[in-house]
Structure formats: structure tokens, C-alpha cells
N, C-alpha and C positions, 0 to 999 in steps of 0.2 A: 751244726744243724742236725737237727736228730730225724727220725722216719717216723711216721705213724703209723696207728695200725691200720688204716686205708690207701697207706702208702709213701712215699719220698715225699717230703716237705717242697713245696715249691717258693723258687725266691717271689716276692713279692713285686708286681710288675709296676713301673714306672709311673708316676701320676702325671699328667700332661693337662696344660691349660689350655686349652683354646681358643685362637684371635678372636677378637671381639667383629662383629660381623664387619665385612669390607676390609679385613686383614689388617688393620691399620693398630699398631700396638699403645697403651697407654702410656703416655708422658711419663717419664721422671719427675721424681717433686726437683723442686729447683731448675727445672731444665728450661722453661718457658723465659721466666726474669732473666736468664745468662745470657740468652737467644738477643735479648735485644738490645743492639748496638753493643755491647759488650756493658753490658748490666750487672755483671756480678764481679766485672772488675771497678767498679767505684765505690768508694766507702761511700756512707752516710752519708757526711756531707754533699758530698758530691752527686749522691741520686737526691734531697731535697731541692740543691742547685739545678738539677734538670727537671726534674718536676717543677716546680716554681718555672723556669724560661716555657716549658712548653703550655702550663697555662697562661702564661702571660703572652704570650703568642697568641693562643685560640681566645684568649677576654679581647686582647684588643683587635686583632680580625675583626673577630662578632660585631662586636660593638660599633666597630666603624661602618660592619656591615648596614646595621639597624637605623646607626643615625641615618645613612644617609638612604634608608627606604622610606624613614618617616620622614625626609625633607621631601623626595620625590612623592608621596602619598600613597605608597607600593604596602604592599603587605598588613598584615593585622597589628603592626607595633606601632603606639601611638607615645609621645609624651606623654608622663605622669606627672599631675599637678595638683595640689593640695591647695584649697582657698585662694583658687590662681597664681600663686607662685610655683614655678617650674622647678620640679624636683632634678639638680642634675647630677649625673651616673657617678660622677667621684666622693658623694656624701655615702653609695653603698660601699666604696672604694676605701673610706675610711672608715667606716665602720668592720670590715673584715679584716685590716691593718690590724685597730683595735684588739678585736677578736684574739688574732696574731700573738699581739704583745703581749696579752692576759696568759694566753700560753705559756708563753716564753717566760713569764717572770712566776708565776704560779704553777705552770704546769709540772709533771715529772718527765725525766727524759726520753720516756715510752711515747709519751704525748706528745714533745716537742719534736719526735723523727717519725710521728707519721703524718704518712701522704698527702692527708687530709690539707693537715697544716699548709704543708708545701704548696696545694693549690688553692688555698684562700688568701695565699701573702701575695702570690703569682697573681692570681687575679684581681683582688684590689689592687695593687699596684700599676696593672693594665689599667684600672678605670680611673685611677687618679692621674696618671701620665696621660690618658686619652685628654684629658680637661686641663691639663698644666699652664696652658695657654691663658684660660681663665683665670687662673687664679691668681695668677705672673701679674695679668696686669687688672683685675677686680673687677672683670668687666665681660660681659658673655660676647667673644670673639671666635666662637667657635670655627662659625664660617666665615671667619675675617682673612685678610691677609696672615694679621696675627697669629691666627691659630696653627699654622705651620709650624710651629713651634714644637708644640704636642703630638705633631706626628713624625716630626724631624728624631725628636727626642724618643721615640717609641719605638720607632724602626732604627735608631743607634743602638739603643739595649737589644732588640731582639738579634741583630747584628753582630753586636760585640760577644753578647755572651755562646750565640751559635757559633762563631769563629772559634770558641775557647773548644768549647765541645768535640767541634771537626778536627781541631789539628792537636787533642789531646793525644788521640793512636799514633802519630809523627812523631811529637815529641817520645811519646813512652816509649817508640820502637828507635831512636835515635837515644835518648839516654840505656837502655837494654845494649843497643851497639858499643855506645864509648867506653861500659861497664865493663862488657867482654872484652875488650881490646887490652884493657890493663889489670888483666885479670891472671894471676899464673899459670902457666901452663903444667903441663904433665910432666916436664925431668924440672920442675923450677924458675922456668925463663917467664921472664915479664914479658908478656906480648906488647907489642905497639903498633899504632900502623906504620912502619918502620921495618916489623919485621921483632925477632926476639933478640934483647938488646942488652939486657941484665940477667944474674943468679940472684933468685932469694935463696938467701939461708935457710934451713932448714929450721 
């Protein structure tokens, strides 16, 4: 550091940012998606797997919501019908299947892992399971005994695959345990729940 001739150089003072109003600092990139449910611990497949269950949760919700305000006459959602035959909800259910497969067999694998996809396979899938009943036996049962069927079966997936999801941090934190357990220790002993019972060689 050298002196001017007005005088001693002065060090340069620290540049400071200022909280954004309300003190409250901005996000990390990546920190949101990790935040949820443990989101940045599943691979791909495994976030398309939840994405796909959680639309297919909220399609068939809905949709059971709907039917059954257009059977009571509640709300502005009416049957859609073309030259009087009843359009019903599992034709758009296959058509975004469709969609799906064109993906899947044409698409690149930029395409085939996003989001997108995940909730148009989730939700058609919801609207074709919502009408399973129909199609089982060729015949509009929706509100029949029959159609139990199609909600039996909708609320088993929504079930089965939420069960997978809840007791996946169990299992992961139970296989992490049995790992450590027979893992070496620090002078060479095999741990076990036993206690250190073996030398590895070196």
C-alpha cells in the first residue's frame, strides 16, 4: 500500500447487502424441492412415482367430488354429451394414457422425466380407475352396487402406493442402522449388535 499525495491510502470498506424488507433472506436455489418431505433424497424415478400418486389422488378426489354434485344438481358441473350420448370421464383418461405412451416410446429422456408427464399418466389413470366398474362389466354401473368396484380399487392404489412412500424414511433409516452395525470400526473390529467380535486384516 503505497501513500498519496493527499495522503495514506485508506483500506477499502466492506460492501454490505441489505435484507430484503421484513428481514426475511432469499432462498437457496435448490433449498425449496429438498424442504419437501425429503425431496432431494429420491431419484427420478422415484419423484415421477410421487408425482403420478399425488395426481392421482387429487383426479380421483375431484372427480368423485363432481360426479356426485352433478347427481345431487349442486354446483355449475353438468354431464357432457355429444348427439346424446354421455361422454364418460375414462375416454379423457385414455386419451392422456395415450398422450403418456407417445412420450414414452418417442419422446427423449428430458421429456420422459418431466413433471408434466408424471401428472397426465397420474391423472388419466385416476379417471380410468374412477369408471373400472364400467368397463369390468360394459355397462354404466356407476351408481350401482357394481361400481364399488372402482372405488374399492382407487382407494387400494391411493393406499398402497402412500404406505410405500410413509415407511420409505423407516426402512432407509433401518437399512443406514444394519449398515453401521457391520461396518469396521476404528482399531479393525467388525461391529455387530453383539458388540466387536472380529479383526479385519488390514
Amino acid at each position: 500500500m503505497t501513500d498519496s499525495p493527499a495522503g495514506p491510502a485508506r483500506p477499502a470498506a466492506p460492501v454490505t447487502t441489505a435484507p430484503p424488507v421484513g428481514g426475511a433472506l432469499p432462498p437457496t436455489p435448490g433449498a425449496v424441492p429438498a424442504a419437501v418431505a425429503g425431496w432431494g433424497d429420491l431419484d427420478p424415478c422415484q419423484r415421477s412415482v410421487l408425482v403420478s400418486w399425488l395426481a392421482f389422488t387429487a383426479t380421483f378426489a375431484a372427480v368423485r367430488g363432481v360426479t356426485y354434485s352433478i347427481r345431487a344438481g349442486r354446483g355449475p358441473f353438468r354431464n357432457l354429451s355429444v348427439g346424446g350420448e354421455h361422454l364418460h370421464h375414462y375416454m379423457w383418461g385414455i386419451g392422456l394414457l395415450a398422450g403418456v405412451g407417445g412420450v414414452a416410446i418417442r419422446g427423449e429422456e428430458r421429456a420422459r422425466r418431466h413433471p408434466v408427464v408424471a401428472v397426465c399418466y397420474g391423472s388419466g389413470l385416476a379417471l380410468v380407475v374412477d369408471e373400472f366398474a364400467l368397463l369390468l362389466d360394459l355397462r354404466d354401473v356407476y351408481w350401482a352396487r357394481q361400481g364399488r368396484v372402482s372405488v374399492d380399487l382407487g382407494i387400494g392404489a391411493i393406499a398402497a402406493v402412500g404406505c410405500y412412500f410413509a415407511g420409505r424414511p423407516f426402512g432407509r433409516s433401518w437399512m443406514n442402522r444394519r449398515r453401521a452395525r457391520h461396518e469396521p470400526g476404528p482399531a479393525g473390529e467388525l461391529v455387530t449388535p453383539a458388540g466387536p467380535s472380529a479383526t479385519v486384516a488390514p
